[in-house]
Backbone as CSV, one residue per row, in Angstrom:
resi,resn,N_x,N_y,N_z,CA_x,CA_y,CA_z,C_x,C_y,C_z
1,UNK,-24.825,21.942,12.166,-24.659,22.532,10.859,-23.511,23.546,10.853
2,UNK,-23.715,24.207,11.829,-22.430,25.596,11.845,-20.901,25.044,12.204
3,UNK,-20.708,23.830,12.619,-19.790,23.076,12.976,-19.149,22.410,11.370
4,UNK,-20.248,21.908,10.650,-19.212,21.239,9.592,-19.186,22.621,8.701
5,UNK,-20.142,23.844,8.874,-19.242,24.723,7.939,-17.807,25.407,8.495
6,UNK,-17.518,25.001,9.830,-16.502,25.718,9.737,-15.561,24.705,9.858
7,UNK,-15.369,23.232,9.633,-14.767,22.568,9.159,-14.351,22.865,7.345
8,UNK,-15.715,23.102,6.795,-15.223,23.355,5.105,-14.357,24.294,5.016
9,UNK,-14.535,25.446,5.707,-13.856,26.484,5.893,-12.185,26.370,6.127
10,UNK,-11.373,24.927,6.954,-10.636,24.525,7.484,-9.863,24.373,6.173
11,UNK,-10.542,23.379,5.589,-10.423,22.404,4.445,-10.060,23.060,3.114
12,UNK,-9.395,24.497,2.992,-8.861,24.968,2.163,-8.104,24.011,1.325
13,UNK,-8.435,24.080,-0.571,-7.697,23.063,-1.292,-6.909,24.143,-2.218
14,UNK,-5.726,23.886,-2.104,-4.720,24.938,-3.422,-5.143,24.113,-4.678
15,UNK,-5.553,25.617,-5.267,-5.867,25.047,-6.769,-4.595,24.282,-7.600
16,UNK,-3.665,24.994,-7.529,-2.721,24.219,-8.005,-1.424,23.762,-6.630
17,UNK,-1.320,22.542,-6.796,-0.266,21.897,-6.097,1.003,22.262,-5.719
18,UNK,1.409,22.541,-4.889,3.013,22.720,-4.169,3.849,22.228,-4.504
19,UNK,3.654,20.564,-4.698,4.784,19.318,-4.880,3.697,18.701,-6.171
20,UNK,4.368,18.298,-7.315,3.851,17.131,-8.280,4.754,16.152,-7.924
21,UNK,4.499,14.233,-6.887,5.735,13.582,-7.438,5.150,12.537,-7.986
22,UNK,6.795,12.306,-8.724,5.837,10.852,-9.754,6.009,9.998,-9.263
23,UNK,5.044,8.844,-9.893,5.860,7.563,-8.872,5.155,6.501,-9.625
24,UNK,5.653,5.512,-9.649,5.661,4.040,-10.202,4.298,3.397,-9.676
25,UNK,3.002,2.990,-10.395,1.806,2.974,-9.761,1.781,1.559,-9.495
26,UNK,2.912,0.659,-10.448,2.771,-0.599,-10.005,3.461,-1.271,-8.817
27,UNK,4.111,-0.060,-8.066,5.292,-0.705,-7.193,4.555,-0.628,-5.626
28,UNK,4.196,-1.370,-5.126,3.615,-1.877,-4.156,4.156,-0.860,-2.926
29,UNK,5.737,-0.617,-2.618,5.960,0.380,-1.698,5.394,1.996,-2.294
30,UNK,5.574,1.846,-3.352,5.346,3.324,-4.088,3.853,3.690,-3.561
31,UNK,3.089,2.592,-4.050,1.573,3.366,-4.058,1.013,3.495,-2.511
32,UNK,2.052,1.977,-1.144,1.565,2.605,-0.076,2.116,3.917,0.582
33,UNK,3.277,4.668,0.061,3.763,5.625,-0.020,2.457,7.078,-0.401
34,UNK,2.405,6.581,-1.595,1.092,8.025,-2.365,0.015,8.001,-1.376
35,UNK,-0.693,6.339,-0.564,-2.180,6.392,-0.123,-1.744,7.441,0.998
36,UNK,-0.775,7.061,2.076,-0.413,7.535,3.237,-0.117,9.066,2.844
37,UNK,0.611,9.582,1.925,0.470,11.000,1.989,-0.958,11.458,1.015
38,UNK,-1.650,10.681,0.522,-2.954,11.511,0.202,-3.690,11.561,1.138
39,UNK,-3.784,10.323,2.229,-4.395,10.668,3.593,-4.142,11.452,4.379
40,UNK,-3.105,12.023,3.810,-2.520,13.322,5.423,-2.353,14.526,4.608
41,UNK,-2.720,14.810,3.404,-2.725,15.783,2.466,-4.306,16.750,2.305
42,UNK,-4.555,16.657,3.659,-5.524,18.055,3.711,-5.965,19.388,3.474
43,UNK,-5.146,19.758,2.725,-4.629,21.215,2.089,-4.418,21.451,0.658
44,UNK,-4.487,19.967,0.091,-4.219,19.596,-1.223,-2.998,20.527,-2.139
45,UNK,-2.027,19.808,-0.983,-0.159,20.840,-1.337,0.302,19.785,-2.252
46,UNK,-0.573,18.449,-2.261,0.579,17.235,-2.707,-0.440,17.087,-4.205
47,UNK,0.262,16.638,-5.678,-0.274,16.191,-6.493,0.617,14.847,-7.075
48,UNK,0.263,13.601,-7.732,0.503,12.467,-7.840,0.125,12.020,-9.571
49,UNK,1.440,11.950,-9.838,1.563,11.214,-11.258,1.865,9.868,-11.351
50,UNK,0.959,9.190,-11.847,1.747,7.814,-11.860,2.352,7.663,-13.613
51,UNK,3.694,7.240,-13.740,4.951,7.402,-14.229,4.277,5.649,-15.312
52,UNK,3.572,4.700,-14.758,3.591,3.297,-15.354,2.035,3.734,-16.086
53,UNK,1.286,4.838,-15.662,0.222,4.516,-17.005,0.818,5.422,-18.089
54,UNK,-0.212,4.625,-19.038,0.624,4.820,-20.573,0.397,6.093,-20.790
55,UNK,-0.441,6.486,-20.233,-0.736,8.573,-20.580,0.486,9.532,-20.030
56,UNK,1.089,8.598,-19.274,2.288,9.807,-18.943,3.470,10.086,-19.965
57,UNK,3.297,11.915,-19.831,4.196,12.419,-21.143,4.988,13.314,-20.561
58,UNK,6.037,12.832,-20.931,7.561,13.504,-20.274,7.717,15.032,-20.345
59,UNK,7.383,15.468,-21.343,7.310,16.885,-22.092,6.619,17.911,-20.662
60,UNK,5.399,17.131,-20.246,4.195,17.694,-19.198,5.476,18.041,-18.076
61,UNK,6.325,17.238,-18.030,6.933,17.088,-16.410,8.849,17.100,-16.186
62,UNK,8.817,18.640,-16.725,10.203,18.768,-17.298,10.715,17.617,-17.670
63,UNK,10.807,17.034,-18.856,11.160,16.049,-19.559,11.284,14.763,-19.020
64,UNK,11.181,14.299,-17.545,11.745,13.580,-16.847,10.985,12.312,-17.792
65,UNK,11.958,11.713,-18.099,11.692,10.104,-19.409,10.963,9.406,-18.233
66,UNK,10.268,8.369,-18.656,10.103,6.918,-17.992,11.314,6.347,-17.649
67,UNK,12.143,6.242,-17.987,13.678,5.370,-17.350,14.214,6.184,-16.498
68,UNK,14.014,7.214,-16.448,14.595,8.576,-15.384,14.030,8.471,-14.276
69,UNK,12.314,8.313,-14.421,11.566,8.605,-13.334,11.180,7.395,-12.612
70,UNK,11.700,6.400,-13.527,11.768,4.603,-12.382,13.122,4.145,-11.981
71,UNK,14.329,5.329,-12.121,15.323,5.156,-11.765,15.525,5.572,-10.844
72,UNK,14.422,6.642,-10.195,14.908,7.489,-8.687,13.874,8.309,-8.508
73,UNK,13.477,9.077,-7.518,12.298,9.191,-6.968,12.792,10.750,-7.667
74,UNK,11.462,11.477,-8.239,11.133,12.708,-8.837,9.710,13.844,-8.508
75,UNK,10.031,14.684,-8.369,8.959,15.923,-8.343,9.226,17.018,-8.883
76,UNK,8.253,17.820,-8.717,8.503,18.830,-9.208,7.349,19.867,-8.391
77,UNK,8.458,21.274,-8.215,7.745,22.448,-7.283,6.883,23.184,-7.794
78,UNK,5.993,23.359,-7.761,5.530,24.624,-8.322,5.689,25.336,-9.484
79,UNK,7.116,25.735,-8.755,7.996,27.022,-10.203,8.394,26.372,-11.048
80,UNK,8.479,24.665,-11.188,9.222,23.753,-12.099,10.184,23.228,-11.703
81,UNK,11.136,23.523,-10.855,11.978,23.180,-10.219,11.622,21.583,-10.050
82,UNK,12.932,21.035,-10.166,12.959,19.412,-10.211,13.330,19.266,-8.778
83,UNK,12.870,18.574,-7.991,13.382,18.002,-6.698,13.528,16.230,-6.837
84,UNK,14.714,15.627,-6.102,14.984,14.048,-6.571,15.480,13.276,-4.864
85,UNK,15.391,12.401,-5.120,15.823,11.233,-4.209,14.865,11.611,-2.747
86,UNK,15.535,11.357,-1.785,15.189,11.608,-0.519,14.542,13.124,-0.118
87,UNK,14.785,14.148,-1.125,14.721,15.486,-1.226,12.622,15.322,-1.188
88,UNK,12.907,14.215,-1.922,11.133,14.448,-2.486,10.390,14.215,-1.322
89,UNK,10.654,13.261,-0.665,10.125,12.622,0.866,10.281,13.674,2.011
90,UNK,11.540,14.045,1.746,11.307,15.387,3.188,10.332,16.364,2.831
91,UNK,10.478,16.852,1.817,9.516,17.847,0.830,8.006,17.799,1.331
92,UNK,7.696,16.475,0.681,6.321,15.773,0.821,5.436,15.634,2.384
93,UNK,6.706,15.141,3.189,6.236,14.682,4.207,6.182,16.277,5.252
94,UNK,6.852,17.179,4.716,6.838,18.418,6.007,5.501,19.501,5.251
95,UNK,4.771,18.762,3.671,3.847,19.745,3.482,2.028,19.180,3.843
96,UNK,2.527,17.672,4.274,1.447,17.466,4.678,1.962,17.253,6.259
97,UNK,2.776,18.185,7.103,2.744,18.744,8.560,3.143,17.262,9.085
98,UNK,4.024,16.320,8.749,4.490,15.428,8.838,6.091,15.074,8.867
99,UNK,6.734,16.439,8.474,8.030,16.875,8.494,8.963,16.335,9.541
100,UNK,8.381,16.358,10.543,9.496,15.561,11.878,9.556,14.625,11.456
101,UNK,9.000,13.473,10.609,9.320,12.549,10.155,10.881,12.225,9.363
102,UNK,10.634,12.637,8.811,11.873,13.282,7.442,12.806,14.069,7.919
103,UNK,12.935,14.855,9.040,13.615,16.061,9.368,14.979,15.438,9.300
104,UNK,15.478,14.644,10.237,16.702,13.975,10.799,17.259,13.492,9.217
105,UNK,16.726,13.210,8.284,17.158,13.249,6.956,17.983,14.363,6.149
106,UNK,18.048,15.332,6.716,18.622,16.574,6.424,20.154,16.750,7.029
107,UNK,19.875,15.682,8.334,21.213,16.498,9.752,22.269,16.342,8.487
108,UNK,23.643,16.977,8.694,24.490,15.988,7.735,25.454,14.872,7.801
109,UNK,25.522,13.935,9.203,25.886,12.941,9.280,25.407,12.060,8.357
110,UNK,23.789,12.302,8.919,22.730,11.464,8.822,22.536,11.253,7.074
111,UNK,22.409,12.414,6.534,21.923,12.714,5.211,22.973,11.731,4.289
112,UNK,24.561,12.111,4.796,25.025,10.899,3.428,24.720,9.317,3.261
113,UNK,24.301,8.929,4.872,24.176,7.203,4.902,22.834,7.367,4.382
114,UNK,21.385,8.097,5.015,20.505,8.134,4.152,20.332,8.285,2.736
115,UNK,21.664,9.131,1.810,21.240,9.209,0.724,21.999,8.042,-0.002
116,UNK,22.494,7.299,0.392,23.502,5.632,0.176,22.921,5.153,0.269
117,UNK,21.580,4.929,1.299,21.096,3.730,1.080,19.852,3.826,0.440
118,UNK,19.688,5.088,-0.047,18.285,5.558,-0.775,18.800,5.360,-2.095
119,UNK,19.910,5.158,-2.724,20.475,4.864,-3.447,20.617,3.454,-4.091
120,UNK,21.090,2.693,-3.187,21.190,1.411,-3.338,19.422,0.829,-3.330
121,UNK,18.506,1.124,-2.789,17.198,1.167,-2.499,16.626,1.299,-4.283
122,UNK,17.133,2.164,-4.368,16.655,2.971,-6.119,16.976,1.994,-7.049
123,UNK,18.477,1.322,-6.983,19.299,0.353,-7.598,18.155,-1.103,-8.048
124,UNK,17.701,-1.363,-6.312,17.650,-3.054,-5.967,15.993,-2.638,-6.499
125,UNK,15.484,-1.370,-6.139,13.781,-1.798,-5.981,12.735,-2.399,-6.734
126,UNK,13.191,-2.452,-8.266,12.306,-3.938,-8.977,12.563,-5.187,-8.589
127,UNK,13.934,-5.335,-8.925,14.139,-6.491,-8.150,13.438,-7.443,-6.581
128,UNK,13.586,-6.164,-6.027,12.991,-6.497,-4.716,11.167,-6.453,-4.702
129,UNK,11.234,-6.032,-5.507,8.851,-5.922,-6.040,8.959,-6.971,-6.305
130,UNK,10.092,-7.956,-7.405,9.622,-8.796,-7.693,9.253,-8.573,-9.254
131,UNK,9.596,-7.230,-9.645,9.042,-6.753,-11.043,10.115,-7.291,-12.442
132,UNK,10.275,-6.708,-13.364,11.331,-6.973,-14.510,12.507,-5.921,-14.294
133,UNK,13.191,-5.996,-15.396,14.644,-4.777,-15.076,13.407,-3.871,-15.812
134,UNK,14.539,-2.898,-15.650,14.410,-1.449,-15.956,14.739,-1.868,-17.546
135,UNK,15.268,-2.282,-18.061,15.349,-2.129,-19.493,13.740,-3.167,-20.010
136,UNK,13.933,-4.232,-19.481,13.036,-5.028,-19.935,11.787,-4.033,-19.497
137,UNK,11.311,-3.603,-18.502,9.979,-2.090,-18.354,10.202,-1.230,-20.027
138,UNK,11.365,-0.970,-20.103,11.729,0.232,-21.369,10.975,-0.380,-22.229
139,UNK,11.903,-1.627,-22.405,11.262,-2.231,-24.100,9.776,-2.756,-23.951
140,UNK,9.034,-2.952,-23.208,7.589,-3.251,-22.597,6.795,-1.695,-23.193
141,UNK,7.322,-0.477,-22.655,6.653,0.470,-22.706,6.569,0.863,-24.199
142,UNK,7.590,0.876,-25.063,8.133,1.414,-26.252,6.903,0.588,-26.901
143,UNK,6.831,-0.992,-26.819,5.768,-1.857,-27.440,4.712,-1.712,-27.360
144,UNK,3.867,-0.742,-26.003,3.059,-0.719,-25.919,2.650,1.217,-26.577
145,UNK,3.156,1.655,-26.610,2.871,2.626,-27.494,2.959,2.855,-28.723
């Protein structure tokens, strides 16, 4: 008994979140992306918007549109502050103590080919799901609201 209370004790959850990022709930890399950092998100630093259900409102999440936020990877800090691309993944991954992961993403050799091909990545990634364009998603969403 005195063992799992001082596990609860461990298990501190921040009422409010460190990182909000959004992310595309239908995109197959995206969501194994969210499971893997909600599994290592013990501290509850990380919070998760998905950007494809119809309840998401831009206004909530410094304006960032639906075509904005399936055009490139988005969060947001705390203070509001927008964080984007590869920024969000180092972010993410060093607050659930996973940071060596991501680190070498920073060096600055490293950082411009990483942010080129996180780029081109951003470009191809419906395509490569297998999903519709980005415009054809637009005019889908507009219809459905």
């Amino acid at each position: 008994m005195q063992q799992g209370m001082h596990l609860e004790q461990e298990m501190t959850v921040n009422v409010e979140p460190e990182l909000t990022l959004l992310f595309d709930g239908a995109c197959p890399f995206c969501c194994r992306e969210v499971s893997f950092l909600r599994a290592h998100d013990r501290h509850g630093r990380l919070n998760f918007v998905d950007i494809d259900s119809p309840d998401y409102e831009p206004e909530a999440f410094a304006g960032i549109s639906y075509r904005q936020a399936m055009g490139r990877m988005h969060a947001l800090r705390r203070n509001g502050e927008v964080v984007r691309d590869v920024a969000v993944f180092r972010e993410a991954y060093q607050l659930v103590d996973w940071g060596w992961l991501y680190a070498p993403t920073a060096w600055p050799g490293v950082a411009r080919v990483v942010d080129g091909v996180y780029k081109i990545w951003a470009r191809l990634r419906l395509r490569l799901t297998g999903r519709e364009s980005l415009d054809q998603l637009c005019r889908c969403r507009i219809k459905r609201l």
